[in-house]
KEZA-865451 format. One line per 10 residues: number of its first residue (from 1); their letters; for each residue x, y, z of N, C-alpha, C. Coordinates in Angstrom, 2 decimals, padded with zeros to 5 digits. Layout:
BEGIN
NUM) a) X/Y/Z/X/Y/Z/X/Y/Z ~ ...
This chain:
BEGIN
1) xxxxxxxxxx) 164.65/117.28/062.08/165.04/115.93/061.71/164.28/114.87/062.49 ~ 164.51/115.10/063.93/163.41/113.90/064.67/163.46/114.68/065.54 ~ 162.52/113.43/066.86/162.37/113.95/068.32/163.57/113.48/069.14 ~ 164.99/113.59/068.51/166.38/113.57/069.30/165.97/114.81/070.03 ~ 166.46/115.59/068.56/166.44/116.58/068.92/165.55/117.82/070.31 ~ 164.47/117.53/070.50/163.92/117.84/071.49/164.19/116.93/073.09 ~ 164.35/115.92/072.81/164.45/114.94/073.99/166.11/115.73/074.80 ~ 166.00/115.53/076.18/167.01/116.27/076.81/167.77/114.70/077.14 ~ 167.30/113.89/077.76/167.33/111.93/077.90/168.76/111.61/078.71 ~ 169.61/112.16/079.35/170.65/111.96/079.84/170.67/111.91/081.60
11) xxxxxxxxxx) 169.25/110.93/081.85/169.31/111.14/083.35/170.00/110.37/084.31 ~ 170.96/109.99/084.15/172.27/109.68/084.67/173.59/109.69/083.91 ~ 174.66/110.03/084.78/175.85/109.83/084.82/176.30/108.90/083.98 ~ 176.78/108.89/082.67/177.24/108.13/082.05/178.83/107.36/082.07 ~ 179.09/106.63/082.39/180.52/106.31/082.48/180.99/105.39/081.21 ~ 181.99/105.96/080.52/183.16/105.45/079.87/183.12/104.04/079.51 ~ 183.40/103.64/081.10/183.30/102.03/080.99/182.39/101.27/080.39 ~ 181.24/101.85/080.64/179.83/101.26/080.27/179.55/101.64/078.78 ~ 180.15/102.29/078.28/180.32/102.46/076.75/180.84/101.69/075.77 ~ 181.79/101.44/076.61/183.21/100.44/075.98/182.38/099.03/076.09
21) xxxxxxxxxx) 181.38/099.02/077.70/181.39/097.16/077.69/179.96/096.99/076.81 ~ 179.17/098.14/076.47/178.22/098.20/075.54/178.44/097.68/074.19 ~ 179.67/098.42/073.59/179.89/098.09/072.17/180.66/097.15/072.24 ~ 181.54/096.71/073.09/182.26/095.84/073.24/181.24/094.35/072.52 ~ 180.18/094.01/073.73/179.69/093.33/073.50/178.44/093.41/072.09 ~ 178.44/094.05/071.91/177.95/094.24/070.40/178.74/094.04/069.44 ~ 179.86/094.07/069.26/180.78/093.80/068.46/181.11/092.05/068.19 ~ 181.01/091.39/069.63/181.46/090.15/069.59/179.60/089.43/069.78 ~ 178.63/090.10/068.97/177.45/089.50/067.98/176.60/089.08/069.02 ~ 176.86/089.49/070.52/175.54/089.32/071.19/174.22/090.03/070.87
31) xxxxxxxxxx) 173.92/089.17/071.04/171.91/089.42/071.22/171.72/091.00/071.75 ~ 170.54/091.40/071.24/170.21/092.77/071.82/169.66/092.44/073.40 ~ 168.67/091.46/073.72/168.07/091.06/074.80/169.04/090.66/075.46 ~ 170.04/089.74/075.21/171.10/089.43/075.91/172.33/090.57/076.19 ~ 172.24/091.54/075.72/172.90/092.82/076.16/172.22/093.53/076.72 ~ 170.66/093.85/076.93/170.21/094.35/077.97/170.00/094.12/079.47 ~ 170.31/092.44/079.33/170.13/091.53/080.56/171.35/091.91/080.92 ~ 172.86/091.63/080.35/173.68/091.37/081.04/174.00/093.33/081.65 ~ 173.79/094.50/080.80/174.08/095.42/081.26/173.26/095.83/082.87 ~ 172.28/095.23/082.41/171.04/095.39/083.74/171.77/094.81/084.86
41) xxxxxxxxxx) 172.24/093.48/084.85/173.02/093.10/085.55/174.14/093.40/086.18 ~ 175.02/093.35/085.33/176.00/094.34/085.95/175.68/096.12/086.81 ~ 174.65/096.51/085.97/174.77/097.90/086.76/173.91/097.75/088.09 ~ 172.85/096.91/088.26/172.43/096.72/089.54/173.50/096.26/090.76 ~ 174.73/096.37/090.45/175.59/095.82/091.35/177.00/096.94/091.07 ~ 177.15/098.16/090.46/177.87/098.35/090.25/177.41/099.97/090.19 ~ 177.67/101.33/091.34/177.07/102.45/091.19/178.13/103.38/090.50 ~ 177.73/104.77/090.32/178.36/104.97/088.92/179.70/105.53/089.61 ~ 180.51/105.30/090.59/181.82/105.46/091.12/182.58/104.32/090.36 ~ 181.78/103.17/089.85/182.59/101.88/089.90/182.36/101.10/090.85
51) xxxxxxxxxx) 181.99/101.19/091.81/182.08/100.63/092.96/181.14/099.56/093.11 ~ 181.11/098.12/093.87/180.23/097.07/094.06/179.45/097.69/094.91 ~ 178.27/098.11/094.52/176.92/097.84/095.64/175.45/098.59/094.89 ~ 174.88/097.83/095.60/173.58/097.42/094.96/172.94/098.66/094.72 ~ 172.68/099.09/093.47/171.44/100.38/092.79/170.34/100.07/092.50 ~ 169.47/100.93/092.72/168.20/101.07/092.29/167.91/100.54/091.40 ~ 167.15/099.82/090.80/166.29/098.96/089.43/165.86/100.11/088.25 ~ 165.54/101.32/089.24/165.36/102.47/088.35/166.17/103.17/087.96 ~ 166.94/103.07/088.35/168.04/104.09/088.08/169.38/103.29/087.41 ~ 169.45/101.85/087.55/169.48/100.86/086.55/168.55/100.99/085.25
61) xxxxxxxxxx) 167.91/101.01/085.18/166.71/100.89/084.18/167.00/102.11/082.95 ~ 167.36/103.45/083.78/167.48/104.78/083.22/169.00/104.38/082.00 ~ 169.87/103.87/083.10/171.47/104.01/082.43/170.93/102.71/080.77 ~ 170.60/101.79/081.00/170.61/100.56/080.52/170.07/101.21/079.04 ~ 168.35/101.53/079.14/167.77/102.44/078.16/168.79/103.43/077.85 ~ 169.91/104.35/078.10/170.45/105.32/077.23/171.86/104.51/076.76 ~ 172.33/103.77/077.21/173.27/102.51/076.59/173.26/102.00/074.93 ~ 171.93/101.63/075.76/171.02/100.59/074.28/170.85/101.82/073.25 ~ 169.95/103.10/073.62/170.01/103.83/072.13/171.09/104.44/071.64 ~ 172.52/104.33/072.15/173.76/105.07/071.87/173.51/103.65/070.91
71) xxxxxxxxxx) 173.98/102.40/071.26/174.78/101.31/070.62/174.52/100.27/070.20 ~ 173.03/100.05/070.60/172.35/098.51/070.10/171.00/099.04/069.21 ~ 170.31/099.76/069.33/169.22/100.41/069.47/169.31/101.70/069.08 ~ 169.73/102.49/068.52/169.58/103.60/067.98/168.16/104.09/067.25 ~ 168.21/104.79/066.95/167.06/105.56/066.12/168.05/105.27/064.41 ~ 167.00/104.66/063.83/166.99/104.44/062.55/167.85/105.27/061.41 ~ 168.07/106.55/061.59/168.20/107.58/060.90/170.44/107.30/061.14 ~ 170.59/107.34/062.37/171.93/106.83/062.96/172.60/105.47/062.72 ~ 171.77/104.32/062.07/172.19/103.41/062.20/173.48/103.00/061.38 ~ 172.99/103.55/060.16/174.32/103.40/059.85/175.94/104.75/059.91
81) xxxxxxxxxx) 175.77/105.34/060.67/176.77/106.04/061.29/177.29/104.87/062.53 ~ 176.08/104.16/063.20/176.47/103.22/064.44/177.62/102.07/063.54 ~ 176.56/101.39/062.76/177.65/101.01/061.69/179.17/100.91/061.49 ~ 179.46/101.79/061.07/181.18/102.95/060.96/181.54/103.19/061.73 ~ 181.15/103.15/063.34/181.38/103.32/064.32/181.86/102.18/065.24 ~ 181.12/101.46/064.74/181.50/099.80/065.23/182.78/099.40/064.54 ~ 182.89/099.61/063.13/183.84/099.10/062.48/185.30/100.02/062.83 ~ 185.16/101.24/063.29/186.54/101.79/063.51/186.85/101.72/064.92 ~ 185.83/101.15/065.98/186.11/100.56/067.22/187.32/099.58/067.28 ~ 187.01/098.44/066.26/188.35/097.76/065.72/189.21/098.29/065.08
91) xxxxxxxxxx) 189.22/099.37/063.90/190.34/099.58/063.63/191.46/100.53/064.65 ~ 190.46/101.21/064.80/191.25/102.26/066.07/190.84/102.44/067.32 ~ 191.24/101.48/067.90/190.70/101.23/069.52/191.44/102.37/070.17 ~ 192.51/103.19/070.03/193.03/103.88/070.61/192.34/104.89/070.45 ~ 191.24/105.24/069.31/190.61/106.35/069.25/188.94/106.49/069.83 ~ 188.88/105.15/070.87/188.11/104.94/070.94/187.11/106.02/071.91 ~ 187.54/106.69/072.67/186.71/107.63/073.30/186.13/108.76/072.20 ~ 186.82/109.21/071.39/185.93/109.76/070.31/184.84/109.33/069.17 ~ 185.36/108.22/069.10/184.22/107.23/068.56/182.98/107.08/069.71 ~ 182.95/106.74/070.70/181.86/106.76/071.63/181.52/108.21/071.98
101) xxxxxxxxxx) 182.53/109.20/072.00/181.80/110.66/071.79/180.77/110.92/070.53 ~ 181.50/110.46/069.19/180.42/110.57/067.86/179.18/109.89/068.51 ~ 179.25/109.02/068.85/177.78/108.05/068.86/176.55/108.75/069.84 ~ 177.48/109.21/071.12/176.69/109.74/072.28/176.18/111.34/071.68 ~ 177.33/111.62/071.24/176.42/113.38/070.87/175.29/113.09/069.56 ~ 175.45/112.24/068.77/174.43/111.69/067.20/172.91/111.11/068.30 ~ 173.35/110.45/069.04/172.07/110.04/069.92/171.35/110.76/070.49 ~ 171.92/111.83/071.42/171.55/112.81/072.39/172.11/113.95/071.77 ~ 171.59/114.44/071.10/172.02/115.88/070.36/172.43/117.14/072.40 ~ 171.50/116.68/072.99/171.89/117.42/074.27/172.89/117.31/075.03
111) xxxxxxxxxx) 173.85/116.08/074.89/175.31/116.37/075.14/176.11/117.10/074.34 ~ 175.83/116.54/072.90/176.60/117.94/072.05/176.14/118.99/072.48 ~ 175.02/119.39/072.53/174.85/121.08/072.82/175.58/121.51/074.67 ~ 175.44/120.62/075.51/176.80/120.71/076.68/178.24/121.18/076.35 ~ 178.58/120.02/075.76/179.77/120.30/075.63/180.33/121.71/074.67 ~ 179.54/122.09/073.76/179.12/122.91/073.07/178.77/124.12/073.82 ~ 178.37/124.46/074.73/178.83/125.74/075.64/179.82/125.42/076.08 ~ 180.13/124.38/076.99/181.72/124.36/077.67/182.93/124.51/076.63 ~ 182.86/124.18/075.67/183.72/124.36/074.91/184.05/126.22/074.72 ~ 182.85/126.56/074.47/182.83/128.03/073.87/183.35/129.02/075.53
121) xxxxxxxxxx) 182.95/128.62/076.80/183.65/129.55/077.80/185.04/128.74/078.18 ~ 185.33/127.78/077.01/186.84/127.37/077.69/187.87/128.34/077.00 ~ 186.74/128.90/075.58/187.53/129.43/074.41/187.66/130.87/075.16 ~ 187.40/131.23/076.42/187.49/132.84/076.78/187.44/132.62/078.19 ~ 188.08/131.53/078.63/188.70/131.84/080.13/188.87/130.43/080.59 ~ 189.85/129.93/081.36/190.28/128.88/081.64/189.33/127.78/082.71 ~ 188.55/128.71/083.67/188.05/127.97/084.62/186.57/128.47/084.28 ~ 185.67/127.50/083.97/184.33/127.41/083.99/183.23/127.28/085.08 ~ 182.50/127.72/085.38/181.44/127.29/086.40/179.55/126.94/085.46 ~ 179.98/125.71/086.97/178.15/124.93/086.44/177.57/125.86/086.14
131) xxxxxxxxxx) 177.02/127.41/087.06/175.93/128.14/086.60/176.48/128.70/085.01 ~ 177.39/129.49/084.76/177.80/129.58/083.37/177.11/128.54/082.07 ~ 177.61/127.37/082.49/177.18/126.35/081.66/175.21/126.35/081.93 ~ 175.01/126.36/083.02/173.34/126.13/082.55/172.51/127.47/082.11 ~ 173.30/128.90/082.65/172.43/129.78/081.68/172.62/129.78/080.52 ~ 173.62/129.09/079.68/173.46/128.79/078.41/172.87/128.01/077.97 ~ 172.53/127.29/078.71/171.45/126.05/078.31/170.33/126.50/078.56 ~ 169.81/127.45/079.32/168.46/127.73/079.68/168.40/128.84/078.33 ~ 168.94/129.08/077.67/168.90/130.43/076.47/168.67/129.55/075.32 ~ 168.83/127.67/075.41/168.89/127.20/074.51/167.60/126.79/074.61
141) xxxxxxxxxx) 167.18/126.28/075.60/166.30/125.22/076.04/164.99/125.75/076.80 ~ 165.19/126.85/077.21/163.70/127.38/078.06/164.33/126.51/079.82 ~ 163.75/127.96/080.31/164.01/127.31/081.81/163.60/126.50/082.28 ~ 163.54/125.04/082.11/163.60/123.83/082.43/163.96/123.27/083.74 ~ 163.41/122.85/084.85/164.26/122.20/086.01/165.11/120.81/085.21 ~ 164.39/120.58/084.20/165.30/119.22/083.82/166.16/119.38/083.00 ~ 166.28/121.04/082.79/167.82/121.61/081.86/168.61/121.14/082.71 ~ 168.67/121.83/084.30/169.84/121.94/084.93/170.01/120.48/085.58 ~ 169.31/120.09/086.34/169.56/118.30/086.53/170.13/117.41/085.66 ~ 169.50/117.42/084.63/170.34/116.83/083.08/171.79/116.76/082.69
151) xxxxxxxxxx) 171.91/118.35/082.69/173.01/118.87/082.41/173.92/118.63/083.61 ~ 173.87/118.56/085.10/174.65/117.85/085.90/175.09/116.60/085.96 ~ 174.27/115.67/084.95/174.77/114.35/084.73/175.73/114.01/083.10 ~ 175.54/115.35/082.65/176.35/115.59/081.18/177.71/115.92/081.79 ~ 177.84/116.88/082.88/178.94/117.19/082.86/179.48/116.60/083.86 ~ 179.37/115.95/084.89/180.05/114.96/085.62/180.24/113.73/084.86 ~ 179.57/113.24/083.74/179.67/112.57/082.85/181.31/112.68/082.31 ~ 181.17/114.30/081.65/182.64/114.69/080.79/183.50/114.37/081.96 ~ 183.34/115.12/083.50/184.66/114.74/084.33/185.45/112.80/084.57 ~ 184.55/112.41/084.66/184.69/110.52/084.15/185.10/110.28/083.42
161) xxxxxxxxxx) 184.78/110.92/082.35/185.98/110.54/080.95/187.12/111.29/080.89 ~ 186.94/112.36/082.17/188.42/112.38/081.54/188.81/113.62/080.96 ~ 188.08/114.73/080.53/187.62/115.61/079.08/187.77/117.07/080.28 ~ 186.95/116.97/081.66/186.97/118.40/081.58/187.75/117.51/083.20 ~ 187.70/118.72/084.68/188.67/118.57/085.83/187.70/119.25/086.44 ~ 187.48/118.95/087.94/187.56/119.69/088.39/188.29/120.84/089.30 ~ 188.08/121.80/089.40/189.16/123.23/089.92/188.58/123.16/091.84 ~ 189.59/123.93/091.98/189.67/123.83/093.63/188.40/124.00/094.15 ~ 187.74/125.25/093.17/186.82/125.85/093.42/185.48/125.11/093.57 ~ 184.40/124.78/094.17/183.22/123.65/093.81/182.30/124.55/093.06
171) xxxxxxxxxx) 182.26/123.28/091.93/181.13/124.26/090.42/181.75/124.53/090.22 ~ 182.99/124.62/089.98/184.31/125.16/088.74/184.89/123.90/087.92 ~ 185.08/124.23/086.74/185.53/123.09/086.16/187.00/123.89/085.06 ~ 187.83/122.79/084.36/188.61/123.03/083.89/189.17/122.30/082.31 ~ 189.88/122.19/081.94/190.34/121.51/080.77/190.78/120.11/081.19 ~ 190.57/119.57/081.38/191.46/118.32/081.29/192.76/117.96/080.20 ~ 192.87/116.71/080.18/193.72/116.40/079.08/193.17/116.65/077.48 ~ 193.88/117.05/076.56/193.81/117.06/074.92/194.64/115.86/074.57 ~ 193.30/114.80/073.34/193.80/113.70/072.90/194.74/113.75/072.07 ~ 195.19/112.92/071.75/196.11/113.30/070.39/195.51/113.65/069.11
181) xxxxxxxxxx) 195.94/113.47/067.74/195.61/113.97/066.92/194.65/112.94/066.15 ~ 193.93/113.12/066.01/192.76/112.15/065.53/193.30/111.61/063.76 ~ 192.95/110.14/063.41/192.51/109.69/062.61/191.58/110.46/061.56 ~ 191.91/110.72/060.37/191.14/111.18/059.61/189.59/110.60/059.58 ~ 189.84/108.81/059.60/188.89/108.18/059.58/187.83/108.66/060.88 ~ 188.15/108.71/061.91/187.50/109.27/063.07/187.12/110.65/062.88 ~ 187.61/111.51/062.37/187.36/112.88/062.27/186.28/113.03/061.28 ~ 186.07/112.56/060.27/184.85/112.53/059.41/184.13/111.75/060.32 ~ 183.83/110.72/061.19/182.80/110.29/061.83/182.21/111.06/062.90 ~ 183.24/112.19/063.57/183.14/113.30/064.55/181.94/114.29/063.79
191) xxxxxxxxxx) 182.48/114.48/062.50/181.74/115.33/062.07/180.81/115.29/061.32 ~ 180.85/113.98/060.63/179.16/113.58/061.04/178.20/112.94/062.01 ~ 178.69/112.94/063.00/177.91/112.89/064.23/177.47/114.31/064.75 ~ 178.14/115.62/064.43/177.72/116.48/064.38/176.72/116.85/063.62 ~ 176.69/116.72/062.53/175.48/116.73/061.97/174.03/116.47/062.18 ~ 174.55/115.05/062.58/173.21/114.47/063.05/173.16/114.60/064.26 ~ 173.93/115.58/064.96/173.30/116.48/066.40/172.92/117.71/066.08 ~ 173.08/118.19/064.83/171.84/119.66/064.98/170.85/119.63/064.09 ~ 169.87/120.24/064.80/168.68/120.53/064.05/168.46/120.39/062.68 ~ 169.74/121.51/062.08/168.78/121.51/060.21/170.13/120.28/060.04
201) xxxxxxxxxx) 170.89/119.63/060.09/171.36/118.89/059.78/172.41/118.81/058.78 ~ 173.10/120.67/058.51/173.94/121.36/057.83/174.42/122.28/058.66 ~ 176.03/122.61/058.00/177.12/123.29/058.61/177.55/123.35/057.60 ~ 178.66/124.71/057.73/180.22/125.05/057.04/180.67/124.00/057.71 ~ 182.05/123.38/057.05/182.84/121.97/056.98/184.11/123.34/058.11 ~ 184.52/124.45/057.87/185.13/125.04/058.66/184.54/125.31/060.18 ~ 182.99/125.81/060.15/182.29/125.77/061.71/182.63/124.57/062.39 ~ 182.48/123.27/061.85/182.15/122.05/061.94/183.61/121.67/062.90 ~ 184.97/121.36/062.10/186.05/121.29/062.22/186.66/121.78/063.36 ~ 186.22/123.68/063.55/186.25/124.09/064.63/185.46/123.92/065.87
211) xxxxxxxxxx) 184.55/123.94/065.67/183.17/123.76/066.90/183.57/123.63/068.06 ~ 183.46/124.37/069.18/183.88/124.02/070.65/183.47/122.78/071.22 ~ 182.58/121.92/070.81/181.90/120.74/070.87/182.94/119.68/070.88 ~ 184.15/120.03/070.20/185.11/118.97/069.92/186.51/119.40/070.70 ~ 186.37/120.05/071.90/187.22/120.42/072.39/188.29/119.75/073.11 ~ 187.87/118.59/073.74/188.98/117.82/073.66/189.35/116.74/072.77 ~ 189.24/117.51/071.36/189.83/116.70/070.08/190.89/117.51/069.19 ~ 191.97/116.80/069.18/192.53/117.70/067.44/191.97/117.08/066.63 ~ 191.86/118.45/065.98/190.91/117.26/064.49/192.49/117.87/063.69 ~ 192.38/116.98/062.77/193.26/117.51/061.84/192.50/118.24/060.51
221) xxxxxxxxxx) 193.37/119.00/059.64/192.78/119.81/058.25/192.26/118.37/057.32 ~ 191.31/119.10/056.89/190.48/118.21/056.36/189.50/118.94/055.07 ~ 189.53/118.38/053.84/188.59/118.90/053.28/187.81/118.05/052.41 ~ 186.64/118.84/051.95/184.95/118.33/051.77/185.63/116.89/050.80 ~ 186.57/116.87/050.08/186.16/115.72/048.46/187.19/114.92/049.99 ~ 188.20/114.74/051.06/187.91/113.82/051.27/187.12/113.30/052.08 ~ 186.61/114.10/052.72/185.29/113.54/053.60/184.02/112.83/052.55 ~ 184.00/113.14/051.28/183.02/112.31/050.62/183.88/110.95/049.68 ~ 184.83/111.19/050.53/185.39/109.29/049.51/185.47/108.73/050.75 ~ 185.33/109.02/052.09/185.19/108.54/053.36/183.55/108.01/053.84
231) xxxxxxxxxx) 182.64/108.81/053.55/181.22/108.03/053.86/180.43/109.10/052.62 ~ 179.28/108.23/052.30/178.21/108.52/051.18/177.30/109.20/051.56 ~ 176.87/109.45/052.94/175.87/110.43/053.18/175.73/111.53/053.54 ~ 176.81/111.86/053.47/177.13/113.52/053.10/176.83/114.40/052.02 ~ 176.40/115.11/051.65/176.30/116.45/050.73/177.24/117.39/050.50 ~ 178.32/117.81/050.07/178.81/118.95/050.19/178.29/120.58/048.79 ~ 178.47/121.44/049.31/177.47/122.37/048.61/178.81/123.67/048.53 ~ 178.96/124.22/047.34/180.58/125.04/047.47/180.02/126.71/047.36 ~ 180.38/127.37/048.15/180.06/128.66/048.35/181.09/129.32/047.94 ~ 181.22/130.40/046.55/182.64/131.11/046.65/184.33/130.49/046.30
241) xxxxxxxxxx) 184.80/131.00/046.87/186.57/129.80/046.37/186.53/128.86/047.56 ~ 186.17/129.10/048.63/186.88/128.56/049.84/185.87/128.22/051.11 ~ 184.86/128.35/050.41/183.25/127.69/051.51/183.03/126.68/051.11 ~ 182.77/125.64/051.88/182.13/124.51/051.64/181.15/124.45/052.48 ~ 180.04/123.73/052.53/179.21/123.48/053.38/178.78/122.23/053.57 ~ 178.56/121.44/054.44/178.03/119.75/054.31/176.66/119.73/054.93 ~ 175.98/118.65/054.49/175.04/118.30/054.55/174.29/116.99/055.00 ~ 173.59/116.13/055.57/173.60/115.35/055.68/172.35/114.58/054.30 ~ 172.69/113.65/053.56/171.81/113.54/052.74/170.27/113.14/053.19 ~ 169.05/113.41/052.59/167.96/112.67/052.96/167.67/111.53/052.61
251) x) 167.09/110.80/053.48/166.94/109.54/053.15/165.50/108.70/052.22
């Protein structure tokens, strides 16, 4: 589909907050330049604890650039998923960490594929460890030094929001809290943000639904005709009585 997909791009710690004051201010029709200034701003004074004191310009520079292509700036192909994303920010602010999950995994297909192992060793044992999580990434990705660095800012990332814990143990991680039950409207945007985090850009609507990727989500039952009176760029393709498959349309 593109060069998301190859790009690993998550070299810092993403926080929550900075998600929220991203779209926030996109929502209330600021300027793109004037949302890069003011994020620049703020994060040169603000390190990723929360805390007041002064960061690096570069490492400012890093957060600001992966901000902007989640929410102002996307890649073309996303925009209008960003779109639908903006608009159910208002309707369902309470669902709002999954809405900024759709956007961040559609941007960086390499947090979905994170959470996407963690999900799958949460599904066969309660307490996880970092190395676990990066030899799966190195099986995905080729042994990379910037697999495992990356992937330390993905998953201290998830502990900030909230999503995974850490266990007594150091390099152990755990479940955190499970949200409530998602919005239909949000759950078709979950899952096409999945989409446009893998490669061929098709799934079973059952893989999809389930996916360890969405692990701290209920999705609720859901099927293909209403996910296509919900958004137009979907495909669905019927296998048998009880397969569906979706698609993302070409453009």
């Amino acid at each position: 589909m593109s060069e998301r997909h190859d790009t690993i791009g998550i070299k810092q710690v993403i926080r929550y907050e900075w998600m929220e004051k991203t779209s926030s201010m996109l929502l209330a029709g600021i300027d793109e330049k004037s949302i890069r200034k003011e994020l620049n701003d703020y994060l040169l004074v603000h390190r990723g604890s929360g805390s007041e004191e002064q960061r690096s310009e570069n490492t400012c520079k890093f957060v600001v650039n992966i901000l902007m292509k989640i929410w102002v700036s996307p890649d073309q192909e996303i925009i209008p998923l960003r779109d639908s994303a903006l608009s159910m920010l208002s309707k369902y602010p309470s669902q709002a960490l999954a809405i900024h999950w759709a956007m961040i995994s559609a941007a960086y297909p390499f947090w979905f594929n994170v959470a996407l192992h963690i999900g799958r060793l949460l599904n066969l044992q309660e307490i996880v460890t970092h190395q676990q999580i990066i030899n799966r990434l190195k099986e995905q990705y080729g042994d990379r030094q910037t697999v495992s660095r990356y992937a330390r800012y993905v998953i201290r990332s998830l502990v900030v929001w909230d999503v995974l814990k850490d266990s007594e143990c150091k390099g152990c991680y755990k479940r955190a809290k499970q949200f409530p039950m998602l919005e239909k409207d949000t759950s078709v945007l979950l899952i096409e943000s999945i989409l446009y985090a893998m490669q061929e850009g098709k799934c079973s609507l059952k893989m999809i639904t389930s996916s360890p990727a969405l692990f701290p989500f209920q999705v609720p039952l859901i099927t293909a005709g209403s996910i296509l009176q919900k958004t137009n760029r979907i495909n669905t393709i019927h296998y048998g009585v009880d397969e569906d498959y979706l698609e993302l349309k070409e453009k």
